[in-house]
C-alpha positions as CSV (number, residue, x, y, z in Angstrom):
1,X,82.0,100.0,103.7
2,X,82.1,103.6,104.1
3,X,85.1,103.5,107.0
4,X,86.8,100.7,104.8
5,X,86.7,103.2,101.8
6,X,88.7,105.9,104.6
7,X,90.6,103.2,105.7
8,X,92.2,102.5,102.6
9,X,92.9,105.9,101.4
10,X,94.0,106.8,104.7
11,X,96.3,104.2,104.0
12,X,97.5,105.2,100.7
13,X,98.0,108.5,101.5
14,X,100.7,107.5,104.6
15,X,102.0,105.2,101.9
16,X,103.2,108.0,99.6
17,X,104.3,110.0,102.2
18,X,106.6,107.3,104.2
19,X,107.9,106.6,100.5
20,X,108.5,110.4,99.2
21,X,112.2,109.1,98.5
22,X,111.2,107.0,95.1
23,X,110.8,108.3,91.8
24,X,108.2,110.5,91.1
25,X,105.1,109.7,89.1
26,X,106.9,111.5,85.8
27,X,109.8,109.2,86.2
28,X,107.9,105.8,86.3
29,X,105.2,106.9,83.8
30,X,108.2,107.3,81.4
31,X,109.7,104.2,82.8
32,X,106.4,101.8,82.2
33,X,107.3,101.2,85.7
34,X,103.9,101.9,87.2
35,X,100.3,101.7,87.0
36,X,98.0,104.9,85.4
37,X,94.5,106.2,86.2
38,X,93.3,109.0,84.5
39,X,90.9,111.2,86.7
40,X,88.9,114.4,87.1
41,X,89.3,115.9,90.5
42,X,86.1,115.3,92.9
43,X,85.2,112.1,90.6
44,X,85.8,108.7,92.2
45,X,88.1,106.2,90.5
46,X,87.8,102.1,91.7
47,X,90.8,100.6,91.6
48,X,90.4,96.5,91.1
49,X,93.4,94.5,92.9
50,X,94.3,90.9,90.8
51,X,92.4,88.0,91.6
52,X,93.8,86.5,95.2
53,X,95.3,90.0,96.1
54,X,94.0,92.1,99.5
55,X,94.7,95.1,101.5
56,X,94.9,94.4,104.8
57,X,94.1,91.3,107.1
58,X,91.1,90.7,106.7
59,X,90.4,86.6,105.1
60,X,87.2,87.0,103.6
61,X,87.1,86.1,99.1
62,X,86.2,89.6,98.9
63,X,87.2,91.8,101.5
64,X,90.1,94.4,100.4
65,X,90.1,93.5,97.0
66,X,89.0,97.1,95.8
67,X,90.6,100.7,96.3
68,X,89.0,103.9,95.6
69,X,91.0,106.9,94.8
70,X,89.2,110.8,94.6
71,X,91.7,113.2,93.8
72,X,93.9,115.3,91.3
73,X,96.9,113.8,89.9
74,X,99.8,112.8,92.3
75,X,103.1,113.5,91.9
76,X,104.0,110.6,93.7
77,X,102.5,107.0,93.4
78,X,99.9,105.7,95.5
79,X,101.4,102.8,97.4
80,X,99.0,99.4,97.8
81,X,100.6,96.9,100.0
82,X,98.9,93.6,99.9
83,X,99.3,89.9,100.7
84,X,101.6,89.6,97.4
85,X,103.1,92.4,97.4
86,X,103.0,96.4,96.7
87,X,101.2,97.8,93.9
88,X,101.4,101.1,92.7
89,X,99.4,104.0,91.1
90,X,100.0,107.2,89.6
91,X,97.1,109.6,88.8
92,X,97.2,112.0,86.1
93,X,94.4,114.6,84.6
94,X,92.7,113.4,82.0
95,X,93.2,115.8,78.6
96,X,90.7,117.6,77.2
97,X,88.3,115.5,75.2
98,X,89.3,112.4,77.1
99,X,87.2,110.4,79.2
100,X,88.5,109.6,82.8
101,X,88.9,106.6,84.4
102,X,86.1,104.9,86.4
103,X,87.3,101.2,87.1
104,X,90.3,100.3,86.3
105,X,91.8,96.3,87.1
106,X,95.6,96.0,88.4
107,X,97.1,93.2,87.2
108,X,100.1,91.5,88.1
109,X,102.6,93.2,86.2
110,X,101.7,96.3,88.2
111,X,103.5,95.3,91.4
């Protein structure tokens, strides 16, 4: 589980950076264009895919259904690809007084 958990962050991270020519986070926040998770750096954020969607190859019901995310907010969303397409993420602080994300479910609007 552990290595999955690398895996796919691993794998989000080289998403972002092979895609650094889209719209920043700011941009698609404003546009409704993308998925939001508030965080607090160091805390861990699960990230649900929709019912029937996966990361990677694997065939399993359950197997790449779920994404975690520890970091600060990105400038840049986090790119998912799946078996029905990309979906993507942006991560911004939460305010003062606001509670951070823990779980959050994509649906499929967020492609």
């Amino acid at each position: 589980m552990k290595a999955k958990m690398s895996l796919l962050l691993a794998s989000a991270t080289l998403s972002v950076v092979s895609h650094a020519g889209e719209p920043r986070c700011a941009e698609r926040i404003a546009q409704g264009t993308v998925a939001v998770v508030r965080v607090v750096p160091g805390m861990t954020v699960q990230i649900d895919l929709p019912p029937g969607a996966h990361v990677g190859n694997e065939e399993r019901p359950d197997s790449g259904t779920k994404v975690y995310y520890k970091g600060g907010a990105t400038q840049s969303p986090l790119i998912f690809p799946t078996n029905q397409g990309r979906y993507e993420v942006c991560a911004v602080l939460a305010k003062d007084g606001e509670q951070p994300d823990q779980h959050v479910v994509l649906s499929r609007r967020n492609r």
